[in-house]
mmCIF file as gemmi writes it, N, C-alpha and C atoms, coordinates in Angstrom:
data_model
loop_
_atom_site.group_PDB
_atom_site.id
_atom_site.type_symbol
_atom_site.label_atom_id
_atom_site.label_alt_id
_atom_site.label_comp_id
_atom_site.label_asym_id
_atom_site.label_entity_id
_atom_site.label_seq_id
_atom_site.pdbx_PDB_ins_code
_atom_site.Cartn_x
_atom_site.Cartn_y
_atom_site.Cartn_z
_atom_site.occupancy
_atom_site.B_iso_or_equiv
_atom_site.pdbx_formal_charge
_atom_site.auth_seq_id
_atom_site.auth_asym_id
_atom_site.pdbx_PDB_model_num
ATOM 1 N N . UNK Axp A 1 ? -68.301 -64.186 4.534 1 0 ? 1 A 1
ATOM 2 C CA . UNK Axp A 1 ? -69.392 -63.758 5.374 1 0 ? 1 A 1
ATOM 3 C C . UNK Axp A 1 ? -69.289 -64.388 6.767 1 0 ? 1 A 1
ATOM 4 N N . UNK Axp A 2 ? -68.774 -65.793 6.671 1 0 ? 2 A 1
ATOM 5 C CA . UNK Axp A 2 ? -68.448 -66.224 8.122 1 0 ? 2 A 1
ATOM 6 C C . UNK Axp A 2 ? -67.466 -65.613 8.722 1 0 ? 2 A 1
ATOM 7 N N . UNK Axp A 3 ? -66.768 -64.722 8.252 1 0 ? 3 A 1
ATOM 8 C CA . UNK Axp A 3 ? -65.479 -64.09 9.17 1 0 ? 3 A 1
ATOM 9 C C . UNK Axp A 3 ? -66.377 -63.079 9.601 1 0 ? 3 A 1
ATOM 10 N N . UNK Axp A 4 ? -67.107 -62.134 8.856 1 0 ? 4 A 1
ATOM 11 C CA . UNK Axp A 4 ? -67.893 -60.946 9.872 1 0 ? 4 A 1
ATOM 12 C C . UNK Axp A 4 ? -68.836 -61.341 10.317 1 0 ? 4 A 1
ATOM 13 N N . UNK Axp A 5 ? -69.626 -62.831 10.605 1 0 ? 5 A 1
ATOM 14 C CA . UNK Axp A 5 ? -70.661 -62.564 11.33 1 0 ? 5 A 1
ATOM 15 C C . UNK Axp A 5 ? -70.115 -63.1 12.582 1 0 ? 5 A 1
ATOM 16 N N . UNK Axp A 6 ? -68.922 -63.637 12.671 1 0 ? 6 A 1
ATOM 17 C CA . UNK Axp A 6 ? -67.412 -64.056 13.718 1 0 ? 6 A 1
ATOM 18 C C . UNK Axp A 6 ? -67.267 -62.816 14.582 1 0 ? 6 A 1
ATOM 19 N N . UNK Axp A 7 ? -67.078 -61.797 13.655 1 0 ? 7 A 1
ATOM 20 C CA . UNK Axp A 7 ? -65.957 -60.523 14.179 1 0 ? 7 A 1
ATOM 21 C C . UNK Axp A 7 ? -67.574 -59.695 15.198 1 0 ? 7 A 1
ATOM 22 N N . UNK Axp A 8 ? -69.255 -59.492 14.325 1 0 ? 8 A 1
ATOM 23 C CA . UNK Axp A 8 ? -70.315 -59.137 14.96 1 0 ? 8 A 1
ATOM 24 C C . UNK Axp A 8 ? -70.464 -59.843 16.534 1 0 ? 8 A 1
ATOM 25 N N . UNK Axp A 9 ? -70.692 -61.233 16.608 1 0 ? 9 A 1
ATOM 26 C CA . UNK Axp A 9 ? -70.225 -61.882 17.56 1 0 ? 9 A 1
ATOM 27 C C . UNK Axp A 9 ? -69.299 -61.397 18.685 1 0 ? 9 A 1
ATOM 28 N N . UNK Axp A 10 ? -68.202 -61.261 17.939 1 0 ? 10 A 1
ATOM 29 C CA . UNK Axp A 10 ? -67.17 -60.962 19.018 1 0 ? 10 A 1
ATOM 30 C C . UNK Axp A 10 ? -67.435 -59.533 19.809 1 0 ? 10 A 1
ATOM 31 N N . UNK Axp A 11 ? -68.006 -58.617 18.798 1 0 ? 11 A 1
ATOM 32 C CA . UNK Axp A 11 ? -68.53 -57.155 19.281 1 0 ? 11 A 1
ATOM 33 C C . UNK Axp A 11 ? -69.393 -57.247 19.986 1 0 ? 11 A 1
ATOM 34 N N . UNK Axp A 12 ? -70.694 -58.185 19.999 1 0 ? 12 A 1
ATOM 35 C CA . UNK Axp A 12 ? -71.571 -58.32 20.971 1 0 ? 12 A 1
ATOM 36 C C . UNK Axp A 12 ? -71.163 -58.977 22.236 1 0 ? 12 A 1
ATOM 37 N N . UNK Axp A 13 ? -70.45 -59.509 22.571 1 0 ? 13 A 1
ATOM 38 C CA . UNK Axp A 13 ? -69.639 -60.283 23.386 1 0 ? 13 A 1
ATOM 39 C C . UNK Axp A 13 ? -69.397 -58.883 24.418 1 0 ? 13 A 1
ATOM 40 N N . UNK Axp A 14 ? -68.49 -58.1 23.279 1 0 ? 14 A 1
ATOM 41 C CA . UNK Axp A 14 ? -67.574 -57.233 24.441 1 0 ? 14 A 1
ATOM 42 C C . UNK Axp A 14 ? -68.495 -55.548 25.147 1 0 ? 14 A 1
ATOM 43 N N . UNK Axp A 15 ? -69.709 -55.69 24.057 1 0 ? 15 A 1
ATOM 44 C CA . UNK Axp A 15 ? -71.297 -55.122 24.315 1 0 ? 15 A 1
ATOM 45 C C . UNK Axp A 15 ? -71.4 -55.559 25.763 1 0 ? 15 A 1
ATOM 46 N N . UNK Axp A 16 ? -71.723 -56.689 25.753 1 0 ? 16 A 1
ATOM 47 C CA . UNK Axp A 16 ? -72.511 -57.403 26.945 1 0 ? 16 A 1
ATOM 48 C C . UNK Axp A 16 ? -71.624 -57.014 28.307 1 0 ? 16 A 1
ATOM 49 N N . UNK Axp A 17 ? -69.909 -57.218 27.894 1 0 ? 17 A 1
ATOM 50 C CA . UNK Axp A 17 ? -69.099 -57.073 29.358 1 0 ? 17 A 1
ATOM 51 C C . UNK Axp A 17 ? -68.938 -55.379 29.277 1 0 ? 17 A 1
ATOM 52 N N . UNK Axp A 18 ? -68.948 -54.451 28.726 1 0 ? 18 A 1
ATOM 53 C CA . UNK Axp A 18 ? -69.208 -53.349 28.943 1 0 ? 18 A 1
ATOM 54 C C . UNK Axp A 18 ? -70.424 -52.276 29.46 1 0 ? 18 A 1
ATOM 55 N N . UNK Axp A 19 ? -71.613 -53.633 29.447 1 0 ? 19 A 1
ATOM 56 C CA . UNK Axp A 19 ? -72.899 -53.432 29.953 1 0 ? 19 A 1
ATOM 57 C C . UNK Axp A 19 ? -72.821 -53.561 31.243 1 0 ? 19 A 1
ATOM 58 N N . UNK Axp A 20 ? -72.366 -54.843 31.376 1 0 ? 20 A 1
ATOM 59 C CA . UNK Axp A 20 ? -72.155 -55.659 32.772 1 0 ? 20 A 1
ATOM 60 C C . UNK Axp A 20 ? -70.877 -54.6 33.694 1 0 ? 20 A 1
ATOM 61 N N . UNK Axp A 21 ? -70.192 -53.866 32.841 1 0 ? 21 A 1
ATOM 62 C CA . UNK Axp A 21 ? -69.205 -52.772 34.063 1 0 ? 21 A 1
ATOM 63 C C . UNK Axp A 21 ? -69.413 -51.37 33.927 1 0 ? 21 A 1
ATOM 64 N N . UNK Axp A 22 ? -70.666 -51.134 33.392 1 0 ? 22 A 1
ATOM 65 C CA . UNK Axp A 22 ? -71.163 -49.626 32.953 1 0 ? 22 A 1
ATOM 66 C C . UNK Axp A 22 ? -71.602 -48.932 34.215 1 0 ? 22 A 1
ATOM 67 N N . UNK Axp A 23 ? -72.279 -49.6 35.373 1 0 ? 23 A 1
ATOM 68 C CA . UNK Axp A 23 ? -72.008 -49.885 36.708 1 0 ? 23 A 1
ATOM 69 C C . UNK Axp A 23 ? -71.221 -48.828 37.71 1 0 ? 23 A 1
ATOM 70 N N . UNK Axp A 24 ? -69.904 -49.162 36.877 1 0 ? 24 A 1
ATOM 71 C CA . UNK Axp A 24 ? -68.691 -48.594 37.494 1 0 ? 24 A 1
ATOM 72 C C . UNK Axp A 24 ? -68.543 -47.117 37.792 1 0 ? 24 A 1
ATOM 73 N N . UNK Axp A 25 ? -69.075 -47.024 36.238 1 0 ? 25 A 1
ATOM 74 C CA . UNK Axp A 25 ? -69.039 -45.138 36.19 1 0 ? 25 A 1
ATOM 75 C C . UNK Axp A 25 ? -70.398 -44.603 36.269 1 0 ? 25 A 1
ATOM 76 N N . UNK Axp A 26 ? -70.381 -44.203 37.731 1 0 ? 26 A 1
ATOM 77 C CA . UNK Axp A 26 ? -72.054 -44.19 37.359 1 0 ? 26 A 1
ATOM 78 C C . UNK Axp A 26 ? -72.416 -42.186 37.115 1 0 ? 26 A 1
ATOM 79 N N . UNK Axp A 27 ? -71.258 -41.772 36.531 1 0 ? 27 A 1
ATOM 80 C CA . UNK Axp A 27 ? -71.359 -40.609 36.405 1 0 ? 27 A 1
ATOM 81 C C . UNK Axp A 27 ? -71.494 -40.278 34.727 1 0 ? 27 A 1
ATOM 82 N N . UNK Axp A 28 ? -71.463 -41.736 34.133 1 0 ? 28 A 1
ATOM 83 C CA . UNK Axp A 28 ? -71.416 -41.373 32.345 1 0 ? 28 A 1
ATOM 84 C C . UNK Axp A 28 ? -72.441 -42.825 31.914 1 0 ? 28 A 1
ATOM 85 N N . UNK Axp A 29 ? -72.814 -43.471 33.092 1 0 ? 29 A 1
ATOM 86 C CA . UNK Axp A 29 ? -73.836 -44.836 32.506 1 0 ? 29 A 1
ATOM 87 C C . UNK Axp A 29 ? -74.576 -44.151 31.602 1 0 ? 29 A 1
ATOM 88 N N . UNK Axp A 30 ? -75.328 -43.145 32.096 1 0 ? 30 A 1
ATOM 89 C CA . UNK Axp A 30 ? -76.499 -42.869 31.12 1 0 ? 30 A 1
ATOM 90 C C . UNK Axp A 30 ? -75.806 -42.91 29.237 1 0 ? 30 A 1
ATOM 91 N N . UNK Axp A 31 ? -74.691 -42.021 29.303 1 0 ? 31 A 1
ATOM 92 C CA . UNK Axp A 31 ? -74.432 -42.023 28.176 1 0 ? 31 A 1
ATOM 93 C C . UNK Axp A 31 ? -73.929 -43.113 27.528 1 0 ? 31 A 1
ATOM 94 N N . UNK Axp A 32 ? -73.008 -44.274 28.471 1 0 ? 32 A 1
ATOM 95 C CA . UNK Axp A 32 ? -72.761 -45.595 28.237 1 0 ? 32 A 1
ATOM 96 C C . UNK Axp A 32 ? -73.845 -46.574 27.66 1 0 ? 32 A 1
ATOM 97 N N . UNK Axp A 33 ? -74.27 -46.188 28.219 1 0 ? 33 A 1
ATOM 98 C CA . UNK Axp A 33 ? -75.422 -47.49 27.598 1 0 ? 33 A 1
ATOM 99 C C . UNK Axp A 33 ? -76.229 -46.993 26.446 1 0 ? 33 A 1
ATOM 100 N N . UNK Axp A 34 ? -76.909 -45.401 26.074 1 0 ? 34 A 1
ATOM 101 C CA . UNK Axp A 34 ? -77.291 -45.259 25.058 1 0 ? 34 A 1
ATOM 102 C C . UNK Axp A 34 ? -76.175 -45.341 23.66 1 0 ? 34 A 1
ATOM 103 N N . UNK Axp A 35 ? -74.746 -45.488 23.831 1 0 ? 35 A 1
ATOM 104 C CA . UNK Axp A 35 ? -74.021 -45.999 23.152 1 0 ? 35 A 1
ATOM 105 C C . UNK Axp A 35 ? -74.294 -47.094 22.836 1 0 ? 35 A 1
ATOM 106 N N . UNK Axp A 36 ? -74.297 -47.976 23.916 1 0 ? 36 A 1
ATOM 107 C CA . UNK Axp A 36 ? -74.34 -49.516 23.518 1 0 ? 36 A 1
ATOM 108 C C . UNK Axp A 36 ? -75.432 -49.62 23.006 1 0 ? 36 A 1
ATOM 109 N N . UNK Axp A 37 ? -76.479 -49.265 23.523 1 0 ? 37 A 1
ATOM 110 C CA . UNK Axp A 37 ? -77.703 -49.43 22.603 1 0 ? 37 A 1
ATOM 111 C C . UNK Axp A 37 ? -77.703 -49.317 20.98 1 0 ? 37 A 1
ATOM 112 N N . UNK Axp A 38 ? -77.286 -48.334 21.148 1 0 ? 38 A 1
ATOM 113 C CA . UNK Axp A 38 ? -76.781 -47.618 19.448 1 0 ? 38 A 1
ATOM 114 C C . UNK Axp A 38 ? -75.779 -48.835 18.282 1 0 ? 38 A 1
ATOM 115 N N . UNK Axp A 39 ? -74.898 -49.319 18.955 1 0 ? 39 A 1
ATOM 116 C CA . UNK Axp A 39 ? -73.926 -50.161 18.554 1 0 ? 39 A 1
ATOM 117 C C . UNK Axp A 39 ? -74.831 -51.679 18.663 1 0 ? 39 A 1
ATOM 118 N N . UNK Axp A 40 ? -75.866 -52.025 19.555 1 0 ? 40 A 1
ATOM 119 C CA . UNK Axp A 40 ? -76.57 -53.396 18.908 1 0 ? 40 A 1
ATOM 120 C C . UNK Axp A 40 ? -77.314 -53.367 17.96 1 0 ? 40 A 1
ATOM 121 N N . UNK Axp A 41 ? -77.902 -52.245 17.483 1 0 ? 41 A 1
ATOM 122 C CA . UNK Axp A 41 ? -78.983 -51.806 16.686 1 0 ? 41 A 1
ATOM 123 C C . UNK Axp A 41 ? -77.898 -51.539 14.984 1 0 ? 41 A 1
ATOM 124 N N . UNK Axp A 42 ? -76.741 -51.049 15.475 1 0 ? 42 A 1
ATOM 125 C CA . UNK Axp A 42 ? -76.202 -51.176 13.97 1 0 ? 42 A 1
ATOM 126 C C . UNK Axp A 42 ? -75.451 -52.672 14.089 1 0 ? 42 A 1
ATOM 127 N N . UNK Axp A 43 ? -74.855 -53.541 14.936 1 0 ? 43 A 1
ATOM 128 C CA . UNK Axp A 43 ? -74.692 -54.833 14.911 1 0 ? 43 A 1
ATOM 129 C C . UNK Axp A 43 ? -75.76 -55.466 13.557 1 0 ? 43 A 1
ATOM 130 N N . UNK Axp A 44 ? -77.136 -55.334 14.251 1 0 ? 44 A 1
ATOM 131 C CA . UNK Axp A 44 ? -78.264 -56.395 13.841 1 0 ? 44 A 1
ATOM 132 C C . UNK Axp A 44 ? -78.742 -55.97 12.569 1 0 ? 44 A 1
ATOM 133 N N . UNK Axp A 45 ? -78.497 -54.427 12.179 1 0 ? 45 A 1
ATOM 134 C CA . UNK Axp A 45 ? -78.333 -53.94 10.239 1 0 ? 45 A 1
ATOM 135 C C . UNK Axp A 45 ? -76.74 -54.579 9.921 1 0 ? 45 A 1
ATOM 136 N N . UNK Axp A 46 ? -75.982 -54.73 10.098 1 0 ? 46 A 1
ATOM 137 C CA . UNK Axp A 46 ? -75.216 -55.837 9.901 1 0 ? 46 A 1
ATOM 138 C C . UNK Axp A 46 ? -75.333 -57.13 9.632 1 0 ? 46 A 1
ATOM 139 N N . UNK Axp A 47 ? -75.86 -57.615 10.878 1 0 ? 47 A 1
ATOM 140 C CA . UNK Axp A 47 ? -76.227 -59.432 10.727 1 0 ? 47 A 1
ATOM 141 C C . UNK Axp A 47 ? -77.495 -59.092 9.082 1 0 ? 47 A 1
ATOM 142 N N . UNK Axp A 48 ? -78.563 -58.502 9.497 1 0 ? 48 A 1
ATOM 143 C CA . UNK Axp A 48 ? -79.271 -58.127 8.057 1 0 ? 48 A 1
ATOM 144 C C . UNK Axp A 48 ? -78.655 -58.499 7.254 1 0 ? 48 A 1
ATOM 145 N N . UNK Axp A 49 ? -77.853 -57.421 6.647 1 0 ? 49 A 1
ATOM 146 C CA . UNK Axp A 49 ? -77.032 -57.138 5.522 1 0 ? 49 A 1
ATOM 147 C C . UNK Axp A 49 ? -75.917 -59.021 5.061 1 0 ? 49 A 1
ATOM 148 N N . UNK Axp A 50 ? -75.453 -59.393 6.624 1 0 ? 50 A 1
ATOM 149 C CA . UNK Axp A 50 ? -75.207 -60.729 5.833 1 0 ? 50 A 1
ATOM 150 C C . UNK Axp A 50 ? -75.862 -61.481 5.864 1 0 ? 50 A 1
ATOM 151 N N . UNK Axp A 51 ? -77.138 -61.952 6.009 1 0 ? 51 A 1
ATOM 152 C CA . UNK Axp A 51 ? -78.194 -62.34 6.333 1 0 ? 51 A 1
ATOM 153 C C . UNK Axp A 51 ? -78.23 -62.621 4.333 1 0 ? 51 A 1
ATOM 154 N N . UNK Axp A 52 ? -79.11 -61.302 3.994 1 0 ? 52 A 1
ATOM 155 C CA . UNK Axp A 52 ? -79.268 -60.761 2.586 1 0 ? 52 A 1
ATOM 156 C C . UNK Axp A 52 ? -78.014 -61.46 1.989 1 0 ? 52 A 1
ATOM 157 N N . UNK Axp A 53 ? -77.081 -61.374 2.014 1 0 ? 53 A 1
ATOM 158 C CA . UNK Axp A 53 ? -76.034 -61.42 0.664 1 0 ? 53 A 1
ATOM 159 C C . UNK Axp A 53 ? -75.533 -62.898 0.664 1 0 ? 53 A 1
ATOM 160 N N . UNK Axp A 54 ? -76.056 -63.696 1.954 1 0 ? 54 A 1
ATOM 161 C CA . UNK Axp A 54 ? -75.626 -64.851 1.782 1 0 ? 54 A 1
ATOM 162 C C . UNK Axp A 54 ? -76.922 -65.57 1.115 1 0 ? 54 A 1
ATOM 163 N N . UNK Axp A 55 ? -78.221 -65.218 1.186 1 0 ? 55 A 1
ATOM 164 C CA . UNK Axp A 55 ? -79.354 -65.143 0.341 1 0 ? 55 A 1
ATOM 165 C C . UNK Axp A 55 ? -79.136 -65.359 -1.376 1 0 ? 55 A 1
ATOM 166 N N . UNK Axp A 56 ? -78.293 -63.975 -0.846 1 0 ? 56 A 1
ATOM 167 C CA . UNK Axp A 56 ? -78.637 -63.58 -2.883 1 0 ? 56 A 1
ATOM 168 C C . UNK Axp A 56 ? -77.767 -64.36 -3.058 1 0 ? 56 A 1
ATOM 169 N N . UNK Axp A 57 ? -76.357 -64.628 -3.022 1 0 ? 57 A 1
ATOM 170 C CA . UNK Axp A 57 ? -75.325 -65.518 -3.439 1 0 ? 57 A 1
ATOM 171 C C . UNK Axp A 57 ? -75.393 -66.997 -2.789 1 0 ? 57 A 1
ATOM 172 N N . UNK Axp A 58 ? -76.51 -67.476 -2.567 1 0 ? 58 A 1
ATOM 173 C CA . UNK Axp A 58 ? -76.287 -69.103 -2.184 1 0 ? 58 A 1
ATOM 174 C C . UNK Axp A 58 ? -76.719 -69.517 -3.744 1 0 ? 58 A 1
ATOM 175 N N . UNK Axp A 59 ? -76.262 -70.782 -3.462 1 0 ? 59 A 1
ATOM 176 C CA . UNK Axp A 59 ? -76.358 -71.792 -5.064 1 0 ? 59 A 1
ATOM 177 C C . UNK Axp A 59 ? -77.672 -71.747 -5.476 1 0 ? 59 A 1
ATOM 178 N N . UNK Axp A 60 ? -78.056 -71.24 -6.654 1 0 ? 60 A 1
ATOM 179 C CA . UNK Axp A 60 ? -79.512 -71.478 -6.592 1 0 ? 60 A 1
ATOM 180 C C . UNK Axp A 60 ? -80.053 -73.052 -7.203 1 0 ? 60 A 1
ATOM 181 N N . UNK Axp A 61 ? -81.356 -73.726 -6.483 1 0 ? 61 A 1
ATOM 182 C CA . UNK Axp A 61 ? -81.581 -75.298 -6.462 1 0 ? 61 A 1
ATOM 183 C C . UNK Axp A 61 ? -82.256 -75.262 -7.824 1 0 ? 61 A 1
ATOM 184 N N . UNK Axp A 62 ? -82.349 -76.067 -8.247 1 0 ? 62 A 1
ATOM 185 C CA . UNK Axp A 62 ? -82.932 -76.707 -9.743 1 0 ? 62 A 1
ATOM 186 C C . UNK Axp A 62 ? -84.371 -76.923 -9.411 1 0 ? 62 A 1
ATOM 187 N N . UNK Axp A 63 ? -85.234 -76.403 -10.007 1 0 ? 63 A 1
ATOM 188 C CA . UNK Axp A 63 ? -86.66 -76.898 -9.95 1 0 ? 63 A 1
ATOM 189 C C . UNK Axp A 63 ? -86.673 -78.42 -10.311 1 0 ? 63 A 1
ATOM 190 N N . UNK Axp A 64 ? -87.65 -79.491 -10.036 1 0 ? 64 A 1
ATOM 191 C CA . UNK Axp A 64 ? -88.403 -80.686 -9.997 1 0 ? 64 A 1
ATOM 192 C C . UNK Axp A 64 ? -88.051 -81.083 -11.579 1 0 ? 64 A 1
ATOM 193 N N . UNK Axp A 65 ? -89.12 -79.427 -12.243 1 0 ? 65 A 1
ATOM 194 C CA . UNK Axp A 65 ? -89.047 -79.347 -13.41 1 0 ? 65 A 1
ATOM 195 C C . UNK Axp A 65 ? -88.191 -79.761 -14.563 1 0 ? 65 A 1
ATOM 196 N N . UNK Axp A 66 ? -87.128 -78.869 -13.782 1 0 ? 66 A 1
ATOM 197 C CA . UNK Axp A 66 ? -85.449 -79.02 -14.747 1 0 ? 66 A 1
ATOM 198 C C . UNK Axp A 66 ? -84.846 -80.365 -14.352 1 0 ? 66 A 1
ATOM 199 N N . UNK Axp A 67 ? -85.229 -80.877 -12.986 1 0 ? 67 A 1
ATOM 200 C CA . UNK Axp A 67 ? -84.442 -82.305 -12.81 1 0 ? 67 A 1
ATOM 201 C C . UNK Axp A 67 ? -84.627 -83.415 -13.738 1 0 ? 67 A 1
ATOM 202 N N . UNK Axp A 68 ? -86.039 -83.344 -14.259 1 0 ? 68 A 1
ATOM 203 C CA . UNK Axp A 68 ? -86.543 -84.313 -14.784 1 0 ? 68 A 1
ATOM 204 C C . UNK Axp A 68 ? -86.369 -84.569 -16.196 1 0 ? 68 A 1
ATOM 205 N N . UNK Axp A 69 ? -86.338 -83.559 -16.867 1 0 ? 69 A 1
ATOM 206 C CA . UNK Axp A 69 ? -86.203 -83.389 -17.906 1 0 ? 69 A 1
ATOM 207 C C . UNK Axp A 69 ? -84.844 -83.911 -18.47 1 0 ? 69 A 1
């Protein structure tokens, strides 16, 4: 899970410098950026999704209960 929330990272990274030169073309920005928009919004159902599974699969802790006993 740490390698894709690495690789999400790295996609938002190259989000941000494609934001920052969307600029350039100012004959397709409009459509540029509702891309990018599109691509942070499935990024962050991503981060979710490992969010969730590192949830369900962490060690589960011992109640008080069970320690004592």
């Amino acid at each position: 899970m740490a390698a894709l929330r690495a690789d999400i990272a790295d996609i938002q990274r190259r989000l941000d410098d494609g934001e920052r030169t969307v600029a350039q073309l100012p004959h397709r920005e409009k459509y540029l950026l509702l891309i990018i928009d599109f691509m942070r919004r499935l990024l962050d159902l991503y981060l979710d999704l490992v969010d969730q599974v590192e949830r369900e699969l962490a060690p589960r802790r011992e109640t008080k209960a069970r320690q004592s006993a």
